[in-house]
TIRORO-459403 format. One record per residue: x, y, z of N, C-alpha, C in turn; residue in one letter. Coordinates in pm, whole numbers, plus 50000, padded with zeros to 5 digits. Layout:
XYZXYZXYZA...
// end
This chain:
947260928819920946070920519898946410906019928X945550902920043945930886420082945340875819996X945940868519913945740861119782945340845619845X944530835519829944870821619920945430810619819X945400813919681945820808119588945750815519407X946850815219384946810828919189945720817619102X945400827219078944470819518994944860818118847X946210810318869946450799018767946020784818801X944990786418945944570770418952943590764318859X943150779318781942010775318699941960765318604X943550765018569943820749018484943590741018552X944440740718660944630727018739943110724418784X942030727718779940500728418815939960721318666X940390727918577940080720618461940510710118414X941520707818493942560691418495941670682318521X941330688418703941020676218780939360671718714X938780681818680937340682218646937250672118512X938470672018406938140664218316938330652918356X939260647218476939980635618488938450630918635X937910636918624936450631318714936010627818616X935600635318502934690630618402935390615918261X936770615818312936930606018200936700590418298X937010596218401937150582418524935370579018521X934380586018515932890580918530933010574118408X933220580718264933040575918127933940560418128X935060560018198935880544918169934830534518217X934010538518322933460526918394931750523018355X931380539318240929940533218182929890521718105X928600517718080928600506517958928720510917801X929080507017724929110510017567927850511617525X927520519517457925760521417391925270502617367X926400500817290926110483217202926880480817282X926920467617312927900457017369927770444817304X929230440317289928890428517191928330416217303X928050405917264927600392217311928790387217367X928560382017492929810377217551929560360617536X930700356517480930880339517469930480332617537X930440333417664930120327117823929870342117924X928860336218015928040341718066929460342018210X929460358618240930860362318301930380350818459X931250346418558931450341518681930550352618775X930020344318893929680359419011930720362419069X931910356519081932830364319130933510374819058X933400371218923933830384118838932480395718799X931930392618837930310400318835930830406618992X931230404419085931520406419222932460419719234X933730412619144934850421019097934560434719036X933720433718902933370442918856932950453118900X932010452218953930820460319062931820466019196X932980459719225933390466419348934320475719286X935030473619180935830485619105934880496419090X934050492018978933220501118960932800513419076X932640508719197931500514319309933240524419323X934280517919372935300524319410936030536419303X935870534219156936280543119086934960558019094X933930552419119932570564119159932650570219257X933140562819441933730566419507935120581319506X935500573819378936930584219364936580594219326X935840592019203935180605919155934790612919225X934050611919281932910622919400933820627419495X934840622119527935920628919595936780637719550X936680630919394937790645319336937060656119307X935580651219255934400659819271934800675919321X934530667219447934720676419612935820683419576X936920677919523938040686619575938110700519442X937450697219349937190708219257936270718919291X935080714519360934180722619406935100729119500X935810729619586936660737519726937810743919593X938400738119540939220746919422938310761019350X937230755319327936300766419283935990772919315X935480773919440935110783219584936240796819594X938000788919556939090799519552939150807619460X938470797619378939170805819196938210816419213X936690813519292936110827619279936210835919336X936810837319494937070847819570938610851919495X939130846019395940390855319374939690864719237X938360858819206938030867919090937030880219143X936680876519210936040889519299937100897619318X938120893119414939410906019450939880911219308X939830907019162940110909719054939020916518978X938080920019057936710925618938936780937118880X937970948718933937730957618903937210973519030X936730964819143936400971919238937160972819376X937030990019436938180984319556937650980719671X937940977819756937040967719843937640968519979X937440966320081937820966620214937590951520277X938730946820324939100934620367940360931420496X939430929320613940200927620718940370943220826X939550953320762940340965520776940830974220658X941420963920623941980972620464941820971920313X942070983120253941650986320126942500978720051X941370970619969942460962419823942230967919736X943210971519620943600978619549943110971019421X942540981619350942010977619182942790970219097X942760965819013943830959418899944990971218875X944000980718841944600998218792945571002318923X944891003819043945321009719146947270997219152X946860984219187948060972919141948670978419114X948720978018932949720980518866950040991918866X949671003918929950551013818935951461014219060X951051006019128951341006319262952940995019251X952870988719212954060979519160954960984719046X954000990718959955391003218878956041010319004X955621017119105956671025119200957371015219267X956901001419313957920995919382958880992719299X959090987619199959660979419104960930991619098X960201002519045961491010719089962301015919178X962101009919305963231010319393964500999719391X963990991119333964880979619318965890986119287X966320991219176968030990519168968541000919321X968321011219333968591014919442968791006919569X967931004119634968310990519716969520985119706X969200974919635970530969119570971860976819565X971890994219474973230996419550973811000219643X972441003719738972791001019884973430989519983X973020977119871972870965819961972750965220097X971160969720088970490968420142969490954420201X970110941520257968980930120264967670930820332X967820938220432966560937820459965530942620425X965870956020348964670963520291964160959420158X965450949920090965200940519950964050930020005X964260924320087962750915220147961980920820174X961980930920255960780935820301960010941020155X960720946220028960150954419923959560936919865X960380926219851960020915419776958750912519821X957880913119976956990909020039955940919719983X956260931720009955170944419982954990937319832X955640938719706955370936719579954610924919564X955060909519688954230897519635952720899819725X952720909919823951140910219872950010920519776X950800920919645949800927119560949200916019481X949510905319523948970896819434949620889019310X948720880119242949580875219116950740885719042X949750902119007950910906718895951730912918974X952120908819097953260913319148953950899119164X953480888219145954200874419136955830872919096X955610875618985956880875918857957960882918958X957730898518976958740907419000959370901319183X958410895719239958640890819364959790880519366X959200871619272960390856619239961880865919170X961850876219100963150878819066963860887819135X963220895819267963970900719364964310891119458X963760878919496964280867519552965630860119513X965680861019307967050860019277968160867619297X967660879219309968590887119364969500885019477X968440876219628969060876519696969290865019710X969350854819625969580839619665971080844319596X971520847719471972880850819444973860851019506X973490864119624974190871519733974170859619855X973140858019846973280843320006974040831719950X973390823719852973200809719846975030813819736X975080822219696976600819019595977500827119649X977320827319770978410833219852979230844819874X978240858019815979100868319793978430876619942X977450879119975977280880320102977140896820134X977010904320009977390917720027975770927020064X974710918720086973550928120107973200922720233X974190915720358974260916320482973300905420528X972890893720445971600884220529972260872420527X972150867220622972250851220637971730845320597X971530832520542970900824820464969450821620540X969920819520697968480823120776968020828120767X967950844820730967120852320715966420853320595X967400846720511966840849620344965570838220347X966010828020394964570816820388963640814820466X963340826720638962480828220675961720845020576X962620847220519961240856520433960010851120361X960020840520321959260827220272957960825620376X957460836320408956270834120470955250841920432X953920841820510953190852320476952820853920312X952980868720260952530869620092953460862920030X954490854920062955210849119998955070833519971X953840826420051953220815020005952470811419902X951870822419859951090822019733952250822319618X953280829319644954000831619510954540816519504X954890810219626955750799819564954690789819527X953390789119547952590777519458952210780719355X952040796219305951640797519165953130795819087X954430797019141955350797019055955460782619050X955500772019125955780760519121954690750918990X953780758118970952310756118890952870766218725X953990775518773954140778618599955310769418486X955630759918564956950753118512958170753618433X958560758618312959590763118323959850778818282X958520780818283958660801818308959370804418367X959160795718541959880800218638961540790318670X962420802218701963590790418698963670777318820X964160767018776963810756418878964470754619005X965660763019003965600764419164965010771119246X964200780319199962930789919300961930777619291X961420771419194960530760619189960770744619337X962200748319300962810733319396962720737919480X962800753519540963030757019669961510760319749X961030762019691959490762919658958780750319752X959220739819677958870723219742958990725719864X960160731119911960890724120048960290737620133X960020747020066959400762820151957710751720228X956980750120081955730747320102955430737520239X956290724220217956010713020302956160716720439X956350730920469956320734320592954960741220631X954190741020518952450748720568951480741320497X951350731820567950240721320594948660732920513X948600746820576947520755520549947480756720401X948600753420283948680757920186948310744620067X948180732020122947480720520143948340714619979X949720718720016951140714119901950900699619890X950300689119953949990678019897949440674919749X948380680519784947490678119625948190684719579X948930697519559949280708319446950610694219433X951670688219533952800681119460952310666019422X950800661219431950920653319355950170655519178X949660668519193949470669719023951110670718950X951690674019006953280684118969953580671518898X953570660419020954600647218963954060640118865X952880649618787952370636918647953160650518573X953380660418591953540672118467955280676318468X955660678318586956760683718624958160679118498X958700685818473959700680318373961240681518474X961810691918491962800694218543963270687018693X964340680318672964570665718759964900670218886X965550683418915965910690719011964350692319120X963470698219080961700706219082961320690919126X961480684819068960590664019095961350657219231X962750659819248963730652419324963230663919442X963240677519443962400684219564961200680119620X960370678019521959140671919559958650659319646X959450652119568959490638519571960060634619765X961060644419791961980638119882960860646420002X959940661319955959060661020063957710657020082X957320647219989956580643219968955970633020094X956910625320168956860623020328956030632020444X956280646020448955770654220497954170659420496X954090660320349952650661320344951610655620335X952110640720293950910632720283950340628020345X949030626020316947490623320446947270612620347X946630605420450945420599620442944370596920341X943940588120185943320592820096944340592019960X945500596119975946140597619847946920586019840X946870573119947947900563919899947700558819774X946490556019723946330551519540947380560419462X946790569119487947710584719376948540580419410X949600579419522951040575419495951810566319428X950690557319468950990541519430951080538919269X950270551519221949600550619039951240554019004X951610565919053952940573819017954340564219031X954140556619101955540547819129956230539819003X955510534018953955840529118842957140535818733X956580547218734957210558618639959020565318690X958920558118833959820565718862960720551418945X960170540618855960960528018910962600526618869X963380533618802964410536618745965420546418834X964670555018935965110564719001965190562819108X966080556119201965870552719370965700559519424X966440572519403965950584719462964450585919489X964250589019361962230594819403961950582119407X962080573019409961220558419444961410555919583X962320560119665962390555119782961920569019844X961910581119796961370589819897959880588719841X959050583919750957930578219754957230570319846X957940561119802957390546419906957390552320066X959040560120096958310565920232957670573620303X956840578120178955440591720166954480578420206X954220565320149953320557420157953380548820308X954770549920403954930542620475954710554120567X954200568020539954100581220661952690572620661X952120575720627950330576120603950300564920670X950720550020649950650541720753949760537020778X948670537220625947500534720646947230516520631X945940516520591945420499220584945930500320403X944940511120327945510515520210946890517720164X947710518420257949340518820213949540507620235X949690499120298949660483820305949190477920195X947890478120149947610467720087948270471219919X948500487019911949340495219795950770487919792X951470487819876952800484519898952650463319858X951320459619912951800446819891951130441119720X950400450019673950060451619541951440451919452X952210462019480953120465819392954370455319433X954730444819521955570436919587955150421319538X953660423919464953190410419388953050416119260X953720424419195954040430419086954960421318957X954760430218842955380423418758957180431218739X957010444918775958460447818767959560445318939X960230439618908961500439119006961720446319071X961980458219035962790466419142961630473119197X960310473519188959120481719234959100469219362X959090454919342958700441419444959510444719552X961110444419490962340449519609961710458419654X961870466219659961370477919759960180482919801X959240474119749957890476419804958090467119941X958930458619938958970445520036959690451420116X960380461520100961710466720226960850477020321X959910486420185958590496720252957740493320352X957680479920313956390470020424957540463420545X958350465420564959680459620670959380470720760X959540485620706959310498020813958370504320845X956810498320746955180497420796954910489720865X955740474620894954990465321033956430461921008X956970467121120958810464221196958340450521227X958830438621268959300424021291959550427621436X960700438321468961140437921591961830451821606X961840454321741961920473721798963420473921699X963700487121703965220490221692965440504721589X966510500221505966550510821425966510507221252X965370508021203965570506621032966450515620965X967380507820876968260517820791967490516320681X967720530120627967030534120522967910536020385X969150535120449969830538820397971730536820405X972340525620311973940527920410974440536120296X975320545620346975900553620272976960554920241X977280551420096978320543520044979360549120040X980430537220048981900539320095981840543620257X981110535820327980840540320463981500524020525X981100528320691981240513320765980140501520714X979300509420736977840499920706977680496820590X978530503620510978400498120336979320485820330X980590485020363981550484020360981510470020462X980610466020532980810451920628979500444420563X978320453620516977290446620472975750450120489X975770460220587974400467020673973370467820500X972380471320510972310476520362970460478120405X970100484120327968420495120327967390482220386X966830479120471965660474320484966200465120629X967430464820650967850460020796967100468420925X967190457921048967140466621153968070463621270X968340476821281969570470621384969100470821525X969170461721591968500458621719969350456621843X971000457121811971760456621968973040462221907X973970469021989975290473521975976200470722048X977210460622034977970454122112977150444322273X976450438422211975770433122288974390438322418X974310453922375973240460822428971960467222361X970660462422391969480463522264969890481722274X969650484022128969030500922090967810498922012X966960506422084965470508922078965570522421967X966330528121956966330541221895968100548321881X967870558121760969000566621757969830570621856X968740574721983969680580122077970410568022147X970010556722174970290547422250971540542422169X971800543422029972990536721978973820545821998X973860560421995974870567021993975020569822156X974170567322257974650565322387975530550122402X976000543022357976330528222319977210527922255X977420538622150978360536022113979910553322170X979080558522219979890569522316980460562422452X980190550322472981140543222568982080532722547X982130528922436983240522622416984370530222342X985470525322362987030531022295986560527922215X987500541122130988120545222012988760530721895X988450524521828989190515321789989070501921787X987550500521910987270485421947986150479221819X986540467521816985650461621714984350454321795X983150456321801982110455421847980950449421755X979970441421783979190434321738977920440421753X977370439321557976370446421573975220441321522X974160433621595973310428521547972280430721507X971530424021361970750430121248969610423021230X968720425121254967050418121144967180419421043X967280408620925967350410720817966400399420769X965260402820728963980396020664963710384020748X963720385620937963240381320985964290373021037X965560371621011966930365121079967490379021097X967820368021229969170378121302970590375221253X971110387921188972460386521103973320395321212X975020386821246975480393721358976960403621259X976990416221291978140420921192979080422121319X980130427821232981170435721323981670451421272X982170461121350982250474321306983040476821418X983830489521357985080496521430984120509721510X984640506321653983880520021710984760529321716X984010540721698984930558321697984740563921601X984140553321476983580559821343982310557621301X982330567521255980540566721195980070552021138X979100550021149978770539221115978180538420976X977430554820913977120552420805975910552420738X974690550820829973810548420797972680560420816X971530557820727970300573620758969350563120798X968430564620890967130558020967966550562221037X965300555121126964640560821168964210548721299X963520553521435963290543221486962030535021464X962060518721479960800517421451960830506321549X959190497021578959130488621657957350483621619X957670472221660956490466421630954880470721691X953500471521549952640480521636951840470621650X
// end
């Protein structure tokens, strides 16, 4: 039975639905209102009214996005009514018909297994998760089965780790968003692995599902997955939501910097004016790096932004450091990754070479030993 979402979204529907209705209620008037001392400014009469219009705006959008949540929750309660039904061609199976049907698979499992058998352990994990939610559970723990054997190195039911993480398709998309949605029912490395499965199907629309996660999510492992693919999925529309969440996670460079560069994908007018909101801020380390975020949303000049020097490296170690751009290598511009490591594949082993940097709009000139890594994670950028 092809599932498009378990209908445990029915909370998360009741989430978003109250958080429409508390956002209209923040912005009504009070039955009474007391007398105001002085008669408010039109520019704050101006102010008012444009929040206002924009928090109504929001609503009706999250509106929307409950009504399309609802639309799912009911076609998964139809496939749940009780009746069997024909879909696509084929017969979906009753609640009754299910669960008997998953009592026989369930018992092949140990067999399998002392076959070690991998491929027919996936193939049985897929049959059990295309029954739907109550085959959910038993799906995620034949998956432990074989993450054991792959991921802890014993290797004895014959799959490569490739194979074990292209099983992750098909009936196996639904399991990993309803498990990622049960929190610590499910253990958090199927949850973490879950993150990094999803951000590869845009169809399964893991944006909204990882930005409810990051107000609820407890387990730092499940958040640091999220967080770091959080780049990948985000559109257009959610730079506020990100921007609300940053705060919380100003302590953590980790998820703060794979945040901010969820806000610098989108690349919007809204990530801009988010990034320079939080950079005229009252906490510090949100200003730092909102100001480094807006360095690799409007580059100064072509080259390569580091995102990153990685410590105890060259680039740590002479001075390079997160929000530079490096713009020539021994005296030849690199426009991009490939161009430095074509640049730096021609000089010897050993030569000390000059490497020049944008750094908040000055050109800073270093020096670095060629033949070794230099150190750094980036990306290319150039002025738009």
């Amino acid at each position: 039975m092809k599932v498009a979402l378990p209908a445990a979204l029915i909370a998360f529907v009741l989430g978003s639905l109250a958080g429409v209705l508390f956002e209209r209620r923040r912005h009504e008037p009070p039955a009474v209102a007391p007398a105001p001392a002085s008669l408010p400014s039109a520019d704050a009469l101006a102010e008012s009214d444009r929040r206002t219009a924009e928090a109504e705006k929001r609503a009706a959008e999250r509106t929307a996005e409950v009504t399309k949540l609802k639309e799912k929750i009911a076609k998964l309660e139809k496939a749940g009514s009780g009746k069997s039904s024909v879909v696509d061609g084929k017969k979906e199976l009753t609640p009754e018909e299910a669960k008997a049907r998953l009592e026989e698979l369930r018992a092949q499992i140990p067999d399998i297994v002392a076959k070690k058998d991998g491929k027919a352990l996936i193939k049985l994990m897929q049959e059990i998760a295309a029954l739907g939610p109550i085959g959910y559970k038993t799906a995620i723990e034949i998956s432990g089965i074989i993450a054991q054997d792959v991921e802890g190195g014993k290797n004895e039911l014959g799959l490569s780790r490739n194979e074990f993480w292209m099983a992750f398709d098909g009936p196996m998309l639904p399991v990993m968003a309803w498990g990622l949605m049960q929190g610590d029912d499910i253990a958090a490395g199927f949850r973490a692995g879950s993150a990094y499965g999803l951000s590869y199907h845009p169809e399964m629309e893991p944006g909204k599902l990882f930005m409810e996660l990051l107000k609820t999510e407890k387990s730092s492992e499940v958040l640091r997955a999220i967080a770091e693919n959080m780049e990948g999925v985000s559109k257009a529309g959610m730079e506020k939501d990100i921007a609300s969440l940053l705060p919380q996670y100003a302590e953590n460079p980790r998820m703060l910097t794979s945040m901010l560069d969820a806000l610098v994908k989108i690349g919007s007018a809204d990530s801009l004016a988010s990034l320079e909101a939080l950079a005229r801020g009252d906490n510090e380390i949100l200003r730092k790096e909102a100001a480094i975020a807006m360095i690799a949303l409007k580059p100064p000049v072509e080259g390569i932004f580091v995102s990153l020097a990685v410590p105890n490296s060259q680039a740590d170690n002479v001075g390079i450091k997160r929000g530079d751009i490096i713009t020539s290598y021994n005296g030849s511009p690199v426009k991009d990754l490939e161009a430095l490591q074509e640049q730096m594949d021609t000089i010897p082993a050993g030569t000390i070479v000059e490497v020049m940097l944008n750094r908040d709009g000055e050109m800073v000139p270093l020096q670095i030993k060629s033949g070794s890594r230099i150190g750094i994670n980036g990306k290319d950028v150039k002025p738009k």
